[in-house]
DOKEMAR-870053 format. One record per residue (C-alpha): x, z, y. Coordinates in nm, 4 decimals, decimal comma. Layout:
ATOM          X          Z          Y
ATOM          X          Z          Y
...
This chain:
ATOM          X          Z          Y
ATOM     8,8731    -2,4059   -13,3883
ATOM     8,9249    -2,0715   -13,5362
ATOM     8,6632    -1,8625   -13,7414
ATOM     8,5848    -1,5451   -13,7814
ATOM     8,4989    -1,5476   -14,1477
ATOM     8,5536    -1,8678   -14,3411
ATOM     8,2472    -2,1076   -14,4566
ATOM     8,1467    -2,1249   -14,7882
ATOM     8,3002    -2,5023   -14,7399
ATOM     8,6214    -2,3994   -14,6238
ATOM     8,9342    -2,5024   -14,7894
ATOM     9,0818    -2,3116   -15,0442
ATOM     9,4153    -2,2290   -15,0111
ATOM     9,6737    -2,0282   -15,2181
ATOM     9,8848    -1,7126   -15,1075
ATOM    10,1455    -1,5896   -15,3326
ATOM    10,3528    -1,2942   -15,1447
ATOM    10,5277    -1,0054   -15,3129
ATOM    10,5346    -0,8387   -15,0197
ATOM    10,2146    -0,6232   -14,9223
ATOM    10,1955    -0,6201   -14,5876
ATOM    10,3232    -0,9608   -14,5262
ATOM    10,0402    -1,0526   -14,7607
ATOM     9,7825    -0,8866   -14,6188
ATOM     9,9124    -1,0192   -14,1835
ATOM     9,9525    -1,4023   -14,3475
ATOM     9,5761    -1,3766   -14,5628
ATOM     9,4127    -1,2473   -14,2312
ATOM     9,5729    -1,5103   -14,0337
ATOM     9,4608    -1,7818   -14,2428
ATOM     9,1212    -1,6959   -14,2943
ATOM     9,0578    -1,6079   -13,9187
ATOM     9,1973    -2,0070   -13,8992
ATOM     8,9577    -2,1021   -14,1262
ATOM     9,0608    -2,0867   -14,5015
ATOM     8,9357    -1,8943   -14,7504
ATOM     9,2182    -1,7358   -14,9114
ATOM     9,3161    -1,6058   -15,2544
ATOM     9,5698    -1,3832   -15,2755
ATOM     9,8476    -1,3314   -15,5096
ATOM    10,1386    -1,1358   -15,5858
ATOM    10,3744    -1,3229   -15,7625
ATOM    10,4869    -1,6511   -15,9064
ATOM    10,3508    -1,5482   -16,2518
ATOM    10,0320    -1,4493   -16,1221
ATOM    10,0149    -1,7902   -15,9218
ATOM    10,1253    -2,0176   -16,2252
ATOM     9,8631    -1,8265   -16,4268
ATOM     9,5769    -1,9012   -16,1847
ATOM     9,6773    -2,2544   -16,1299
ATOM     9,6865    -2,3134   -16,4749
ATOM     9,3315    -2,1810   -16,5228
ATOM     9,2253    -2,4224   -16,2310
ATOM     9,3646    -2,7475   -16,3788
ATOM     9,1134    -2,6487   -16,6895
ATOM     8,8589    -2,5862   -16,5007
ATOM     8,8446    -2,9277   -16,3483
ATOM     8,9445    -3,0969   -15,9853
ATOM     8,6762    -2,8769   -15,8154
ATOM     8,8003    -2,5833   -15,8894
ATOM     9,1914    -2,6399   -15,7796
ATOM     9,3183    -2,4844   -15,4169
ATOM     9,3607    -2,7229   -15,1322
ATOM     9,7067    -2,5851   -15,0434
ATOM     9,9678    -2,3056   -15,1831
ATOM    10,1759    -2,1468   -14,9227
ATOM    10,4332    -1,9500   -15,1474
ATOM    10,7111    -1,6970   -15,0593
ATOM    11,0432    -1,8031   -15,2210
ATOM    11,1985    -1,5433   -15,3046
ATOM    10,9833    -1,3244   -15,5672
ATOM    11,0234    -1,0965   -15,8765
ATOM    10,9832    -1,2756   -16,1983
ATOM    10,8950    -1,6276   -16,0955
ATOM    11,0294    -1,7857   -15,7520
ATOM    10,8088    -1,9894   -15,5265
ATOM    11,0716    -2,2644   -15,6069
ATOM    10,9725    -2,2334   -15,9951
ATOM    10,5919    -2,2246   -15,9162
ATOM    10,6147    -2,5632   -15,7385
ATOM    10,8475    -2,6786   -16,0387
ATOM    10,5704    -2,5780   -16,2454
ATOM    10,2923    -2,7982   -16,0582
ATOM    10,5224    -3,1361   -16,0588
ATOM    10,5721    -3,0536   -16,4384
ATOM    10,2105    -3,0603   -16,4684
ATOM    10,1628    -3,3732   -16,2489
ATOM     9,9642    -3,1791   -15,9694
ATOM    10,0055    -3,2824   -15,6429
ATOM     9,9045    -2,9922   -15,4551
ATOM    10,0053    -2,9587   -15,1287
ATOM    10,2997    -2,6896   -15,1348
ATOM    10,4496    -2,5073   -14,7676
ATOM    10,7420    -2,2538   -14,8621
ATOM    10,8106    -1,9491   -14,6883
ATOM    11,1252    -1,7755   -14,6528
ATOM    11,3719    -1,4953   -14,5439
ATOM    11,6822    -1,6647   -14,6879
ATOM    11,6655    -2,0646   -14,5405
ATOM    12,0071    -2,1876   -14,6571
ATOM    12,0211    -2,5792   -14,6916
ATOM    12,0612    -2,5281   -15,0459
ATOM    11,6707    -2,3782   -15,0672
ATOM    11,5793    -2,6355   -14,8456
ATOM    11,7555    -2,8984   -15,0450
ATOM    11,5627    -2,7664   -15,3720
ATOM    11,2378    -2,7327   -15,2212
ATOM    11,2559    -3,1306   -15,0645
ATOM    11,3669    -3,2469   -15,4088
ATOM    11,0369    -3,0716   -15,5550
ATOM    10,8192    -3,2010   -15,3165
ATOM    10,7903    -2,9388   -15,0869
ATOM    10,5435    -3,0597   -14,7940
ATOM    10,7273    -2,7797   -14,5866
ATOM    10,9698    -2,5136   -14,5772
ATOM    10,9172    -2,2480   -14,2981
ATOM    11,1661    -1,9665   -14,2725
ATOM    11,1245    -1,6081   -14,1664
ATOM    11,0235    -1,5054   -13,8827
ATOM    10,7621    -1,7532   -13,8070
ATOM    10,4436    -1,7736   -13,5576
ATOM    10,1359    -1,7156   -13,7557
ATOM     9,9812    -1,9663   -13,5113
ATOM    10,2261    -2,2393   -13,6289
ATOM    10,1865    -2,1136   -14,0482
ATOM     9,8431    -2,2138   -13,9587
ATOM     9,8770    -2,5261   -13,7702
ATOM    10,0775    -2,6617   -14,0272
ATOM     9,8761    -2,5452   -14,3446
ATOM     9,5895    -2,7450   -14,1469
ATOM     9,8030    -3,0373   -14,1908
ATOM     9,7705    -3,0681   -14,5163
ATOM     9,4419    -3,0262   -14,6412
ATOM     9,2618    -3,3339   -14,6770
ATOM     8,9537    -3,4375   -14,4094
ATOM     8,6601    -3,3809   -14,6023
């Protein structure tokens, strides 16, 4: 069932994208689904605010991180490298423009849930991210 504006009970998901406008179409897709989305724009912004989280306690972490792969500084594939170094089993989808096997490859060996490539139905991004949060 899609919302509008998301609950104040909604899960909390995770959107690192360098791109702006990507950003922007995927956060307004998600929250019309139902999440309440943070938005970030890179993979040090992301490990930052994730790190912050795990301090703050269980209640404070995301329910999901959907992550591009391919960003400046820190990669989407380093980000989730991050969270298995810190024993977090967040619930990671990957998006990308460049799907070779060998991304895929890396992204299954870190636990990827999913790896979506470019272009992809919103409707789908969605579906999928719904997945993966747990039933409250």
């Amino acid at each position: 069932m899609k919302q509008p504006h998301p609950r104040a009970d909604a899960p909390r998901l995770l959107l690192a994208e360098d791109d702006a406008e990507m950003r922007c179409m995927l956060s307004r897709a998600l929250r019309r689904s139902g999440f309440h989305v943070t938005e970030l724009r890179d993979g040090h912004e992301t490990v930052s605010l994730l790190s912050h989280c795990v301090t703050q306690g269980p209640e404070q972490m995301p329910h999901l991180l959907i992550s591009d792969v391919r960003m400046p500084g820190c990669t989407g594939l380093e980000v989730l490298a991050h969270l298995r170094r810190s024993h977090q089993r967040l619930p990671v989808i990957l998006i990308t423009s460049f799907g070779d096997e060998q991304t895929h490859e890396e992204a299954r060996r870190l636990g990827a849930a999913q790896v979506i490539d470019k272009p992809f139905d919103l409707d789908e991004l969605c579906a999928a991210a719904w997945t993966l949060v747990p039933a409250s």
